[in-house]
C-alpha positions in Angstrom: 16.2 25.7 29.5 16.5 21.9 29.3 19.9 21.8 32.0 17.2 23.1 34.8 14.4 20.1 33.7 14.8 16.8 34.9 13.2 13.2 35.0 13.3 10.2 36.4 12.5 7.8 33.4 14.4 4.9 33.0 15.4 3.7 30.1 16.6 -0.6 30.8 19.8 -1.4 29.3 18.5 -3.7 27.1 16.6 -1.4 25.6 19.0 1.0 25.0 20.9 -1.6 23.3 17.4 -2.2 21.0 17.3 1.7 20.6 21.2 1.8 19.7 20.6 -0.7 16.9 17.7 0.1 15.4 19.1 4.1 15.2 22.4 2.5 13.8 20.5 1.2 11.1 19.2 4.7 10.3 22.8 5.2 9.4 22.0 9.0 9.8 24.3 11.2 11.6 22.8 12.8 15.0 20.1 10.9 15.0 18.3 10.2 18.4 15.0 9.1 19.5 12.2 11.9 20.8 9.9 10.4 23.9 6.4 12.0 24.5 3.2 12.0 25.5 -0.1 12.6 23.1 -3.2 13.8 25.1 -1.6 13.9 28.5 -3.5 14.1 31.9 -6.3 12.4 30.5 -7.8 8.6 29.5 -6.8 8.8 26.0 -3.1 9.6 27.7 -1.1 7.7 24.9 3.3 7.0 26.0 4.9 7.3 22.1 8.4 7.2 21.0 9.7 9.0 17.5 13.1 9.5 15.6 14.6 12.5 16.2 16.4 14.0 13.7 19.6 16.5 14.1 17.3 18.8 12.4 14.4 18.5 14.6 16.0 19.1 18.4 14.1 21.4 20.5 16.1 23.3 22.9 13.1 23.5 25.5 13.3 19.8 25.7 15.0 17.6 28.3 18.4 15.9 26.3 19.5 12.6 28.0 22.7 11.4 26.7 22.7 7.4 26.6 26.5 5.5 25.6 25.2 5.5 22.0 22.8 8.2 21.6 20.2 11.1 22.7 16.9 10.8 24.1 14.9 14.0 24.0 12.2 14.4 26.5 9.0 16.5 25.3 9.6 18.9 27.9 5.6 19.6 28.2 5.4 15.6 29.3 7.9 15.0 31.5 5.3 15.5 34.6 3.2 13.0 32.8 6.8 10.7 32.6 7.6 9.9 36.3 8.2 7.0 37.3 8.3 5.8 33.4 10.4 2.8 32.5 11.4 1.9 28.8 12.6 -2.0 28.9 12.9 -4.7 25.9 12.2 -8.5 27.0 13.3 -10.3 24.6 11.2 -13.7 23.5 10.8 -16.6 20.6 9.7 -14.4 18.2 12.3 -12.0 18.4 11.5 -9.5 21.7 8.9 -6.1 22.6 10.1 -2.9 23.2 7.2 -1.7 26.9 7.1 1.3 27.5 4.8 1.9 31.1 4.2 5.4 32.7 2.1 5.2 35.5 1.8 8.6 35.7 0.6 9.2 32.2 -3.2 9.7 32.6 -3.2 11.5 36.1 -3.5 15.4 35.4 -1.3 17.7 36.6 -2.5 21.0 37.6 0.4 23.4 38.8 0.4 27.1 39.9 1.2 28.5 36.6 -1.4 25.6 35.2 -3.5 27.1 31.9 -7.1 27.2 31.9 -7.1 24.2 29.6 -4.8 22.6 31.8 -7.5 23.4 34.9 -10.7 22.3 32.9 -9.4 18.9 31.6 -8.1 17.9 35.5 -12.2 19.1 36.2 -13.3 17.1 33.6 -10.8 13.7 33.6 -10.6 13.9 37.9 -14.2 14.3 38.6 -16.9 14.4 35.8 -15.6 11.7 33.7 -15.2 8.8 36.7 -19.0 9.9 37.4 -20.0 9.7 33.8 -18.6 6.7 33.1 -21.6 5.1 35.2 -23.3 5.4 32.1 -20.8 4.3 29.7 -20.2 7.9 28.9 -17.3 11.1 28.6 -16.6 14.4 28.0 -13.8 16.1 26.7 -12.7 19.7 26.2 -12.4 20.2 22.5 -11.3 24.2 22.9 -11.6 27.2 24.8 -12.8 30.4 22.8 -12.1 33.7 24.5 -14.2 37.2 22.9 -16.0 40.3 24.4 -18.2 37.6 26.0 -15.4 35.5 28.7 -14.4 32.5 28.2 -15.9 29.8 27.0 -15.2 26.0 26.9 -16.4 24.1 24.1 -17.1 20.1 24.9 -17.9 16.9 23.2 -19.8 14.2 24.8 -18.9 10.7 24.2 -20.2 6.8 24.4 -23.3 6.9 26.6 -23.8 10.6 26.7 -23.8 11.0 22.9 -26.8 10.9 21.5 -28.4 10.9 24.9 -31.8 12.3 25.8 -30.9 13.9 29.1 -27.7 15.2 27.8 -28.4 18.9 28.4 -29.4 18.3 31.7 -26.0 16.6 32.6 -24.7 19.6 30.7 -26.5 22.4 32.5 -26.5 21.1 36.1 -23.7 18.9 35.8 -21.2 19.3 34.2 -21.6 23.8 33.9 -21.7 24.1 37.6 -19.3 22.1 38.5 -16.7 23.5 36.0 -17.8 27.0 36.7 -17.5 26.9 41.0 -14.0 25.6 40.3 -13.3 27.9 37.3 -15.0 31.1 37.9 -13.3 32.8 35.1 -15.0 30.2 32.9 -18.1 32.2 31.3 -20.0 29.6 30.0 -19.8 25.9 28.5 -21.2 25.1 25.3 -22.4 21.0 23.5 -20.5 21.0 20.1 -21.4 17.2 19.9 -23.3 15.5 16.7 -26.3 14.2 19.0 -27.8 12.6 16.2 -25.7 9.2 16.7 -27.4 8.0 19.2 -26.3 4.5 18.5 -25.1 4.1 22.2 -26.9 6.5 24.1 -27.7 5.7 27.7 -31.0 7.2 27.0 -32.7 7.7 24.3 
């Protein structure tokens, strides 16, 4: 699978000399480094960088083959990796390894996109930047499907937690609006601990 994936991230030759080095001193044999994203698509969109282990190559990924050794692209994040550029300045105290991907908190919704996929680009693209107004967020903690549908379980954050008219951003809000763009969604459900209320837009 990974000869038909592709990407565009750049990784600076000084900072594949950095890589080189520091996986030399590994002295293990096969050893490259693995390049993904943790909660992609959203604001908590976090770029990370692991050793990979012979042991631990995934065939699904994306395998880039540097002069000195492998970089293996989570396959899942290479949408969220366009445009990405790995460099190392170097400086008096010895240099930083940057590692900037633009592209990293924009969801991606495709045509074979999974209903997570579809309620977290919802919830990052249009409830969350009109949340935010009130120093608040919402995330999708899980989507339960039984006899009943589907339903999408969500924590409140910041201003919304602990906040008075939370069920009313819930029910008209944030419910509608997931549900005209969802319609397989059955219904949305608060799992958040409203009794912290230390930051609560209203209390």
């Amino acid at each position: 699978m990974s000869e038909a994936l592709t990407s565009n991230i750049k990784i600076t030759e000084p900072a594949q000399e950095y890589l080189a080095d520091l996986l030399a001193k590994q002295e293990e044999e096969g050893i490259g480094v693995r390049i993904f994203v943790e909660h992609a698509g959203t604001p908590r969109a976090e770029c990370c960088m692991s050793y990979c282990h012979a042991d631990e190559i995934d065939d699904q990924d994306l395998h880039i083959d540097y002069a000195k050794f492998t970089a293996h692209i989570d396959a899942d994040s290479i949408p969220y990796l366009h445009d990405a550029v790995i460099d190392y300045n170097k400086d008096r105290f010895g240099g930083q390894l940057t590692f900037r991907a633009p592209n990293s908190k924009v969801p991606q919704v495709g045509e074979n996109a999974s209903i997570e996929e579809r309620i977290n680009y919802v919830l990052q693209s249009e409830i969350n930047p009109n949340l935010a107004s009130h120093g608040g967020s919402v995330d999708l903690l899980e989507v339960i499907e039984d006899e009943a549908g589907l339903t999408a379980v969500l924590k409140f954050g910041g201003g919304c937690q602990g906040c008075s008219a939370v069920d009313v951003t819930l029910r008209q809000g944030v419910e509608v609006q997931l549900k005209q763009q969802i319609p397989e969604l059955t219904q949305v459900v608060d799992d958040t601990d409203h009794s912290i209320s230390d930051h609560a837009y209203y209390k």
